[in-house]
C-alpha positions as CSV (number, residue, x, y, z in Angstrom):
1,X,-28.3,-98.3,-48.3
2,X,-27.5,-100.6,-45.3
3,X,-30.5,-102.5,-43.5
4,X,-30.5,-102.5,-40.1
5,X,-33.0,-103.9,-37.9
6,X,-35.2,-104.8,-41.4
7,X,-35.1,-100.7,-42.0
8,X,-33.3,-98.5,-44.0
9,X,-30.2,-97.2,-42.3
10,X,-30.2,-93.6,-42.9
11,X,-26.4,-92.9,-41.8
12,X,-24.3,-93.0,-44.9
13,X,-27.0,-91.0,-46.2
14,X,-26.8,-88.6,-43.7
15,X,-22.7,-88.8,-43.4
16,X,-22.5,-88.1,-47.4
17,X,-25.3,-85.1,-47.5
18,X,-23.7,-83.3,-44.7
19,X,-20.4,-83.6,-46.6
20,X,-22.1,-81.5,-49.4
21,X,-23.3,-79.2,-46.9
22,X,-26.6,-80.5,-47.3
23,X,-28.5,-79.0,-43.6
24,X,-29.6,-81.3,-40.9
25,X,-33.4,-79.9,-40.7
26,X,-33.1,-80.9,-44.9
27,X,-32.0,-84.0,-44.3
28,X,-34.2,-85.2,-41.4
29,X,-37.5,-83.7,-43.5
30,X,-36.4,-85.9,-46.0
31,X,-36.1,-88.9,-44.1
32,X,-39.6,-88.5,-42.7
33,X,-41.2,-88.6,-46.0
34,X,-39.3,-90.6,-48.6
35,X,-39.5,-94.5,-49.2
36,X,-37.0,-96.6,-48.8
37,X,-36.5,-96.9,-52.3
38,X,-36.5,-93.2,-52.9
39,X,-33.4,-93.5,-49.7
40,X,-31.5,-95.5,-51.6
41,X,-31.3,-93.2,-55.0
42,X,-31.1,-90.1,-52.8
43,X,-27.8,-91.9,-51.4
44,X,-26.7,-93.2,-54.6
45,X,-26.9,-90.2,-56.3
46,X,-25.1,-88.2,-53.6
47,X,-22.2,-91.2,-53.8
48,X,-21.9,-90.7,-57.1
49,X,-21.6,-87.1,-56.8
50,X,-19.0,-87.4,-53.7
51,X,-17.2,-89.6,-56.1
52,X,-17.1,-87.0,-59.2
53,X,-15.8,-84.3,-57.0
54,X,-13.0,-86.3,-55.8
55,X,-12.1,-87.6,-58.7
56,X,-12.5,-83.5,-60.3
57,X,-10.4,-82.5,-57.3
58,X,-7.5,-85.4,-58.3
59,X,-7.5,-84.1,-61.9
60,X,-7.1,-80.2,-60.5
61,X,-4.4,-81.5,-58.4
62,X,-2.3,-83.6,-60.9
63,X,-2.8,-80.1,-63.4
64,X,-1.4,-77.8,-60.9
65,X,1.7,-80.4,-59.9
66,X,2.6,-80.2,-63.6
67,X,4.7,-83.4,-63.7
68,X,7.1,-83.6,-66.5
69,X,5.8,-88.0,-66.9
70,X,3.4,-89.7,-64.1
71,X,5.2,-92.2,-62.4
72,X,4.2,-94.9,-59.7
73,X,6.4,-96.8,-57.1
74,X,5.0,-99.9,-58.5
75,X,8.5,-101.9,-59.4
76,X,10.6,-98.9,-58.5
77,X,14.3,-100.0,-57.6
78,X,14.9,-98.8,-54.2
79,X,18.7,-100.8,-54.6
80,X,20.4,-97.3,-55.2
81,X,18.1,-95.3,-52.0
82,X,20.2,-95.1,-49.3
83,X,17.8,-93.7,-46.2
84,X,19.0,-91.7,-43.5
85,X,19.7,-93.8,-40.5
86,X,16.5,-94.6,-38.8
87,X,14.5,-93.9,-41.4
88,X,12.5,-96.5,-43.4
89,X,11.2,-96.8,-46.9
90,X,7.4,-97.1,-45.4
91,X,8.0,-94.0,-43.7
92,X,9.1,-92.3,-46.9
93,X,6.3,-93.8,-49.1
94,X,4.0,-92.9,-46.0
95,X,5.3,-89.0,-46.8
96,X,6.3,-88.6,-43.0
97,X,8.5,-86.1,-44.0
98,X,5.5,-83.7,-45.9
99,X,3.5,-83.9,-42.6
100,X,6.3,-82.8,-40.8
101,X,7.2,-80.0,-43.4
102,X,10.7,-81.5,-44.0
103,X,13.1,-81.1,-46.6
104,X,14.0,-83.9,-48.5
105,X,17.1,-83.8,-50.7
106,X,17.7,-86.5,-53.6
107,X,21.3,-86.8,-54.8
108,X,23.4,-89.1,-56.6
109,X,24.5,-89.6,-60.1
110,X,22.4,-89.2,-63.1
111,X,20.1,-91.8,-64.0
112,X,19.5,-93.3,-60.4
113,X,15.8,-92.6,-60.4
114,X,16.0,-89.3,-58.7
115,X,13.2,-87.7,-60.5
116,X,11.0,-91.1,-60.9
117,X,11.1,-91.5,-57.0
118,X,10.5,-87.6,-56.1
119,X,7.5,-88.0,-59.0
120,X,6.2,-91.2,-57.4
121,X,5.6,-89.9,-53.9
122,X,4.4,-86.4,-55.2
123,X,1.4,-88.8,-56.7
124,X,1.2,-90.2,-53.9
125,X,0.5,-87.1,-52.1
126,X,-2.0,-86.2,-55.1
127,X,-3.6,-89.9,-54.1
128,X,-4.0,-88.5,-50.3
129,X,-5.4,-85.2,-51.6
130,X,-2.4,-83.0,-51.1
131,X,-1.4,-80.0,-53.1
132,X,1.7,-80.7,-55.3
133,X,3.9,-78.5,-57.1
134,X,7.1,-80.3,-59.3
135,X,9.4,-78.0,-61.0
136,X,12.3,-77.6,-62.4
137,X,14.6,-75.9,-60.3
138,X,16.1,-73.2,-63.1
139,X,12.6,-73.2,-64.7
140,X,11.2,-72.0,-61.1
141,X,13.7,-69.3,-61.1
142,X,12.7,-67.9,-64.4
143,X,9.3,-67.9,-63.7
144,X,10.1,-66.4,-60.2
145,X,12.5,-63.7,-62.1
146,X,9.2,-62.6,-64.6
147,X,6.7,-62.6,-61.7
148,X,9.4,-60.4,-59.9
149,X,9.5,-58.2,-63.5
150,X,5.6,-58.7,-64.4
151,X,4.5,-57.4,-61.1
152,X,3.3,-60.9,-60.1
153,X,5.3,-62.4,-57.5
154,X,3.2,-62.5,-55.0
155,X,0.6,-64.4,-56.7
156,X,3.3,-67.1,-57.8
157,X,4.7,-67.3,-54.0
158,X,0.7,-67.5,-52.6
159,X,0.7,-70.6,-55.4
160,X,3.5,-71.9,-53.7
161,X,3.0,-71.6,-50.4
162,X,-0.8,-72.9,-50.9
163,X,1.2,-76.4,-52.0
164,X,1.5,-79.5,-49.2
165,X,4.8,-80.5,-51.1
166,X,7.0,-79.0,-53.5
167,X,9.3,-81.0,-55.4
168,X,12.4,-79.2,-57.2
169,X,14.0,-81.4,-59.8
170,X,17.4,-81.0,-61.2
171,X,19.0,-78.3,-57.9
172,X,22.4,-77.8,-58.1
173,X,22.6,-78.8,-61.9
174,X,21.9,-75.3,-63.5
175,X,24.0,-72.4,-62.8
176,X,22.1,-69.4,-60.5
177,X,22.6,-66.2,-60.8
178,X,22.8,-64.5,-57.3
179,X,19.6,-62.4,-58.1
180,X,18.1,-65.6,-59.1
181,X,19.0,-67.5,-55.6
182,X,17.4,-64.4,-54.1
């Protein structure tokens, strides 16, 4: 813990057992009686246990997105993006467009890094603690035609709708049937 004044500064403390819902009258009980040495394993151990569930929560989330191959912006090509006019790459890799709840559509020819980029910046939202979902755009209709058959839509489109971005790979490259579109 921090020394302030030649005590123990019992903030971080206090910031990271609140974030586990530890209670105020707890926490200030605790202060009274334990040593400054007993502080600073109280803290550590909470760190460590802040740290765990984040790094739990990132594993969920990466699970659920389901990404065919992880893949990171690091030496990504952006020679073949061409970004609207007045938007910038920062803004992109700063997922602007997620906050806002904007569609993003990737075309070009195959090969041009389509599904690297749209896998990149749905890590990237995993990174920020966002819900991701990637899927294949005929694979999503299947599984939206059996939920529709099984009796479980509604749980799929919750699932869906729960997700801060959902990336659909591969649209317009499989035929649709019109009850499949619907």
């Amino acid at each position: 813990m921090n020394q302030k004044n030649g005590r123990t500064d019992p903030g971080p403390l206090r910031e990271r057992a609140r974030s586990l819902f530890i209670s105020q009258a707890t926490i200030d009980e605790t202060l009274e009686w334990a040593t400054p040495r007993q502080l600073d394993a109280i803290d550590r151990m909470l760190a460590t246990e802040l740290a765990n569930r984040e790094a739990s929560k990132r594993a969920r989330l990466m699970r659920q997105a389901r990404f065919p191959v992880p893949k990171s912006l690091d030496g990504y090509d952006f020679a073949n993006v061409r970004l609207p006019d007045g938007y910038t790459k920062e803004q992109l890799t700063g997922l602007d467009f997620a906050a806002k709840a904007q569609d993003l559509v990737f075309y070009g020819k195959t090969g041009r890094g389509k599904t690297h980029l749209a896998t990149a910046l749905g890590m990237l939202a995993i990174e920020q603690g966002r819900s991701v979902r990637f899927r294949q755009t005929a694979e999503l209709v299947l599984q939206l035609g059996k939920a529709k058959r099984d009796g479980a839509l509604d749980s799929l489109l919750r699932d869906l709708a729960r997700a801060d971005l959902i990336i659909l790979d591969e649209f317009g490259y499989a035929p649709v049937r019109l009850d499949g579109a619907r």
